[in-house]
KEVOFI-426579 format. One record per residue (C-alpha): residue number from 0; residue in one letter; x, y, z negated. Coordinates in nm, 4 decimals, decimal comma. Layout:
N
> num	residu	c1	c2	c3
> NUM	a	X	Y	Z
...
***
This chain:
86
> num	residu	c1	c2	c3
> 0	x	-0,3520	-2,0406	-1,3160
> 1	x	-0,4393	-1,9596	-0,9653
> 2	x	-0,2408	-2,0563	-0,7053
> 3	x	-0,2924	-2,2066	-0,3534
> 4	x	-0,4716	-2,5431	-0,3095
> 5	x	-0,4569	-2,7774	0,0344
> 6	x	-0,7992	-2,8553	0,1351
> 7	x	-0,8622	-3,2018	0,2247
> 8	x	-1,1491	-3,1194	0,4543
> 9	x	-1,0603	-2,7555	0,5157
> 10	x	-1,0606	-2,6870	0,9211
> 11	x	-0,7070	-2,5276	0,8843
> 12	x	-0,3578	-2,6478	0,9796
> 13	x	-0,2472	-2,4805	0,6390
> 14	x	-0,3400	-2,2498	0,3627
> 15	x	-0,1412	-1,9577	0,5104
> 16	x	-0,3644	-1,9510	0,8190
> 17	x	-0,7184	-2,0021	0,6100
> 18	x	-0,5764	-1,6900	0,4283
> 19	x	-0,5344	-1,4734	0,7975
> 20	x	-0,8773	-1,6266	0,8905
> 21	x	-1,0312	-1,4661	0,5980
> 22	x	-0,8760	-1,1769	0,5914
> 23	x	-0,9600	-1,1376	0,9504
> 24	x	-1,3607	-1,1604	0,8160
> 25	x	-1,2721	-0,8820	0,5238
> 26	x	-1,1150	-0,6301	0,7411
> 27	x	-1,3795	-0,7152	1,0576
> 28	x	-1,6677	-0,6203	0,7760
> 29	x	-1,4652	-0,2758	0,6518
> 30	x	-1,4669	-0,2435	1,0196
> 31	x	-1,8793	-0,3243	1,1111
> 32	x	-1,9582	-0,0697	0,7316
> 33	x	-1,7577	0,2042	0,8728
> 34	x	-1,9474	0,2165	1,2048
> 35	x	-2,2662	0,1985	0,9464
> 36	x	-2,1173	0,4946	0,7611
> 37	x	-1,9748	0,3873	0,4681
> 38	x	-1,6342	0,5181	0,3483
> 39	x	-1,3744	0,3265	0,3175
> 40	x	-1,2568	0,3695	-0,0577
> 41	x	-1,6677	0,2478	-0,1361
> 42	x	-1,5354	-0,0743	0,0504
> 43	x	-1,2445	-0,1013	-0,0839
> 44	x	-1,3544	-0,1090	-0,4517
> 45	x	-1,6673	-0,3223	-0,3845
> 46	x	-1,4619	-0,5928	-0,2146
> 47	x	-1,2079	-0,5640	-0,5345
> 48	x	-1,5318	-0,5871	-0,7579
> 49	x	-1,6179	-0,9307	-0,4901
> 50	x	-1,2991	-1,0746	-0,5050
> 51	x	-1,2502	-1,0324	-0,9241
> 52	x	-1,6013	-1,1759	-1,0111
> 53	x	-1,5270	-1,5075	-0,7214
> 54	x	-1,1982	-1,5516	-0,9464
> 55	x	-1,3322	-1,5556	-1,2568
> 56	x	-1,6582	-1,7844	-1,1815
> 57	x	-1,3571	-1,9531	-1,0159
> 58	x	-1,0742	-1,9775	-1,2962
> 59	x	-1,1666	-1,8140	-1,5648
> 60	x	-1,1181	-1,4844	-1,6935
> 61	x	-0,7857	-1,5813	-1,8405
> 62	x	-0,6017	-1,6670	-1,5091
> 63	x	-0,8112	-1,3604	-1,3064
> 64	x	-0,6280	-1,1108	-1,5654
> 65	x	-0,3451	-1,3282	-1,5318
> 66	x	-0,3174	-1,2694	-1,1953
> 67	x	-0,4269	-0,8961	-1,2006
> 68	x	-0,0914	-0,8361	-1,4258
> 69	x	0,1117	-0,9329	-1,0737
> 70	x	-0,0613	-0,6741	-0,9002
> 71	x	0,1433	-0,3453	-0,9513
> 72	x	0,4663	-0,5146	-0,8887
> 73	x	0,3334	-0,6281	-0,5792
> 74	x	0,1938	-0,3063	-0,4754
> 75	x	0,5081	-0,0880	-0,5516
> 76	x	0,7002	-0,3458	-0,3875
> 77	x	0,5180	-0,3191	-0,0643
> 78	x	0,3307	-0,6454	-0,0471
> 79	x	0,0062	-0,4787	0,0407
> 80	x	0,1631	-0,2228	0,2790
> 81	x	0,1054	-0,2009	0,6292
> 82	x	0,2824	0,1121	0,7099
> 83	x	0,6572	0,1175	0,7577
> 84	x	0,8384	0,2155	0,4658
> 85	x	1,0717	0,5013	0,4638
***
């Protein structure tokens, strides 16, 4: 099962800020390929693609399709919105 781990030699006060560190990286690289060109769906899908293939060499394919079942409940429930919702 995935789930969050405490690192005992991670540089972070807590897992919740490791997680805004690294997304700060993502969305600073969407950033750097759009000035390069690239569209942002091709990003989008190739960091999906990234993040699928580090969770299965992670956990196993198992708990990656595990987790991908969560995913549309999340999404229609906002958890990946940024927008205000009306």
């Amino acid at each position: 099962m995935i789930q969050d781990y405490e690192y005992a030699e991670a540089p972070f006060d807590d897992v919740a800020e490791e997680k805004r560190v690294a997304l700060g990286y993502v969305t600073e690289a969407f950033a750097e390929a759009q000035l390069d060109g690239l569209d942002a769906d091709c990003m989008a899908q190739a960091a999906i693609f990234a993040a699928f293939q580090e969770l299965v060499a992670t956990y196993g394919e198992d708990a990656a399709a595990e987790f991908a079942q969560g995913l549309p409940d999340r999404i229609r429930a906002g958890g990946f919105s940024t927008a205000p919702r009306h």
